[in-house]
MDAnalysis code that builds the backbone (N, CA, C; Angstrom):
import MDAnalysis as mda
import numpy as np

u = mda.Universe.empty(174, n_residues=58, atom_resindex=np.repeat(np.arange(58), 3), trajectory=True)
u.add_TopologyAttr("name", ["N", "CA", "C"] * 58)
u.add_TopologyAttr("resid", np.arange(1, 59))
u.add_TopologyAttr("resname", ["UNK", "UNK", "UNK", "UNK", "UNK", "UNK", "UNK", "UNK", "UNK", "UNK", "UNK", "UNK", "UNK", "UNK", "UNK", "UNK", "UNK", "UNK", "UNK", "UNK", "UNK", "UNK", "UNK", "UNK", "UNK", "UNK", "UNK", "UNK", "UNK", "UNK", "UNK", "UNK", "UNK", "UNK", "UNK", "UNK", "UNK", "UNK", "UNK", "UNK", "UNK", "UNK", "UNK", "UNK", "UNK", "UNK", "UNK", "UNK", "UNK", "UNK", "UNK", "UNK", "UNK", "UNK", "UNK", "UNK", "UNK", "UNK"])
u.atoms.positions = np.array([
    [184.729, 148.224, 74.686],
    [184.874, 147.720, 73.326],
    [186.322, 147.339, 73.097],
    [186.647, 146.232, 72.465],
    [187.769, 145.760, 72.505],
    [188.914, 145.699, 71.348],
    [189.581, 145.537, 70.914],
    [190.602, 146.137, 69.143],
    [189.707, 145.263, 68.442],
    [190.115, 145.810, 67.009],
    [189.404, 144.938, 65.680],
    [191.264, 144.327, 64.862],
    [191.388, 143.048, 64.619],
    [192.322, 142.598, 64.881],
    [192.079, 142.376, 62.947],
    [193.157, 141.425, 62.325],
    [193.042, 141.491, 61.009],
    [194.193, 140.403, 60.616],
    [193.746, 139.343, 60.961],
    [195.157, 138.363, 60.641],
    [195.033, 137.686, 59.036],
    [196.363, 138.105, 58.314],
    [196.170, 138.281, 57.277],
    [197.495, 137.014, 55.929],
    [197.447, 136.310, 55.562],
    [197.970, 134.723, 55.279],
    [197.781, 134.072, 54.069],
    [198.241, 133.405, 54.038],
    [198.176, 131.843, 52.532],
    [197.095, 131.568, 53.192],
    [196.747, 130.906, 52.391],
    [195.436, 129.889, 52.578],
    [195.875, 128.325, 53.177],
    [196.080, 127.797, 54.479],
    [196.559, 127.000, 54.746],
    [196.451, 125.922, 53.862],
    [195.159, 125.208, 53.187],
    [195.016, 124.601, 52.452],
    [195.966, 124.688, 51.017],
    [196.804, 125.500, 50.967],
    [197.175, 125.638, 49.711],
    [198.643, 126.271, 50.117],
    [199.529, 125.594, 51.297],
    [200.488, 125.730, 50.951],
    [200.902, 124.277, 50.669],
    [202.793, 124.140, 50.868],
    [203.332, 122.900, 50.108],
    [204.232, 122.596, 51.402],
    [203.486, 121.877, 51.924],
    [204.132, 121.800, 54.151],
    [205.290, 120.830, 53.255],
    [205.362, 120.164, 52.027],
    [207.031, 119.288, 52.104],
    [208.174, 120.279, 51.982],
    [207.975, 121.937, 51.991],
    [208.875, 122.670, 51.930],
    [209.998, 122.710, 52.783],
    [211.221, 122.196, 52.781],
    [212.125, 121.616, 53.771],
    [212.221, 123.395, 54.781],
    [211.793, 124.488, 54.689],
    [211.814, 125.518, 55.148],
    [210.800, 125.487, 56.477],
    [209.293, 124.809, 55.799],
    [208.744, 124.826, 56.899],
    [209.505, 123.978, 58.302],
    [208.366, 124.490, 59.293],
    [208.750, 123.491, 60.689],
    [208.257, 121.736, 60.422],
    [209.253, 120.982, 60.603],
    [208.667, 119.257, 60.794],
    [207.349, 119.418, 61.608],
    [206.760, 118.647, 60.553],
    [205.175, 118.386, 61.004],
    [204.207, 119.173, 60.893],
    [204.806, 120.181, 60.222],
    [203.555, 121.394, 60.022],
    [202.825, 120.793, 58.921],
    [201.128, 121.151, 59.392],
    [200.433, 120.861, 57.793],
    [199.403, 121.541, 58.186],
    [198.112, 121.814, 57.811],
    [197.017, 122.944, 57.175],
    [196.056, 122.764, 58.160],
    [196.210, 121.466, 59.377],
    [195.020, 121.067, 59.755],
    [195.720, 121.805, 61.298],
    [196.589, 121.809, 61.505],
    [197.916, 122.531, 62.417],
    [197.459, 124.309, 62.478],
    [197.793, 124.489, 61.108],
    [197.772, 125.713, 60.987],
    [195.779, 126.383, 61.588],
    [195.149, 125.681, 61.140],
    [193.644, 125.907, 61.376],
    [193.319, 126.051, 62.510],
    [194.250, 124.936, 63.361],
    [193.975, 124.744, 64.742],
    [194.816, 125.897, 65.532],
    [195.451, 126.232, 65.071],
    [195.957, 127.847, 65.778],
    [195.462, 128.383, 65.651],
    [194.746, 129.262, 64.295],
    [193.971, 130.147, 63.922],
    [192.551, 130.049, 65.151],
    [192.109, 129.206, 65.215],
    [190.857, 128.905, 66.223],
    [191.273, 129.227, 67.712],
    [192.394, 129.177, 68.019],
    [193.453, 129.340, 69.438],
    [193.356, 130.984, 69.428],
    [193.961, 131.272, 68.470],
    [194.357, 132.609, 68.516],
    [192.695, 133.285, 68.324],
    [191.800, 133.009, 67.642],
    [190.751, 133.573, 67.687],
    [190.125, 133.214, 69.075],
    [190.323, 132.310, 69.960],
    [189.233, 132.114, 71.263],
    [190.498, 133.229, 71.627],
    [191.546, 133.643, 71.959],
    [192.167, 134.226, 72.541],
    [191.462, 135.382, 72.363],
    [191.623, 135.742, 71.436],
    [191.274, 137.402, 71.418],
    [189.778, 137.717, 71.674],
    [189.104, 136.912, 71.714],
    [187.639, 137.228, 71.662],
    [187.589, 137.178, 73.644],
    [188.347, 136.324, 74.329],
    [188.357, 136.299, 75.737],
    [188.623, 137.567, 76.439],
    [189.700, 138.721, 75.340],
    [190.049, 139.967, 75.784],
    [188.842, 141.300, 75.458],
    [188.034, 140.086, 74.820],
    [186.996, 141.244, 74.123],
    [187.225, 141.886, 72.842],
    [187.752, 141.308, 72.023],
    [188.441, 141.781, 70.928],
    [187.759, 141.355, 69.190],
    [187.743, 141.536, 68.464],
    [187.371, 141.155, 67.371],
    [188.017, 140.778, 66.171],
    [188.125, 139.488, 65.752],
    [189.285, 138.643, 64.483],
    [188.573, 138.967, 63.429],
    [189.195, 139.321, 62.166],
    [188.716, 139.257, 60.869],
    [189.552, 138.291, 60.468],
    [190.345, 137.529, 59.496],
    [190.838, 136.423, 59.062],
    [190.818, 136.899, 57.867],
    [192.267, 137.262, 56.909],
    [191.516, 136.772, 55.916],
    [192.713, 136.091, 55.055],
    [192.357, 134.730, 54.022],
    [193.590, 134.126, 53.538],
    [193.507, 134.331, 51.745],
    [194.420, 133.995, 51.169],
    [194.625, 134.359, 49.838],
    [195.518, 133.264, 49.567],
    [195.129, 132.958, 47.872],
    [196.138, 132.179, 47.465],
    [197.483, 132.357, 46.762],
    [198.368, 131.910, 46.680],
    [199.423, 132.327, 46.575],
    [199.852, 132.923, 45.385],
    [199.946, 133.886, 45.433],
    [200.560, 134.909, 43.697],
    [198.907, 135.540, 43.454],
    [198.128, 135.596, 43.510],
    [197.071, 136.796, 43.887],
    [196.839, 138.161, 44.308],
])
C-alpha cells in the first residue's frame, strides 16, 4: 500500500498569471498540466493524490 498524498492550492483557474511575480508564461492550463504529471507520478509509486484547490481569501 502506498502514501495518501494531499496537494493542497489556489484554484488555478482563479489566479491573476499577469502578476509580474509569477514565472513568464505561467497560466492555469500549465498549472493543470502539472497537477496531472505529478498525479501519474505518484500513482506509478503506488501512491494516492487527493487535490484539493480553494479560492482565494476563503
Amino acid at each position: 500500500m502506498g502514501a495518501r498524498v494531499l496537494i493542497v492550492g489556489l484554484d488555478p483557474d482563479l489566479v491573476d498569471y499577469t502578476d509580474p511575480d509569477l514565472p513568464p508564461g505561467m497560466d492555469a492550463a500549465r498549472v493543470h498540466a502539472g497537477l496531472v504529471e505529478v498525479n501519474a507520478a505518484f500513482a506509478a509509486r503506488g501512491d494516492h493524490v487527493d487535490t484539493c484547490v480553494r479560492a482565494r481569501g476563503l
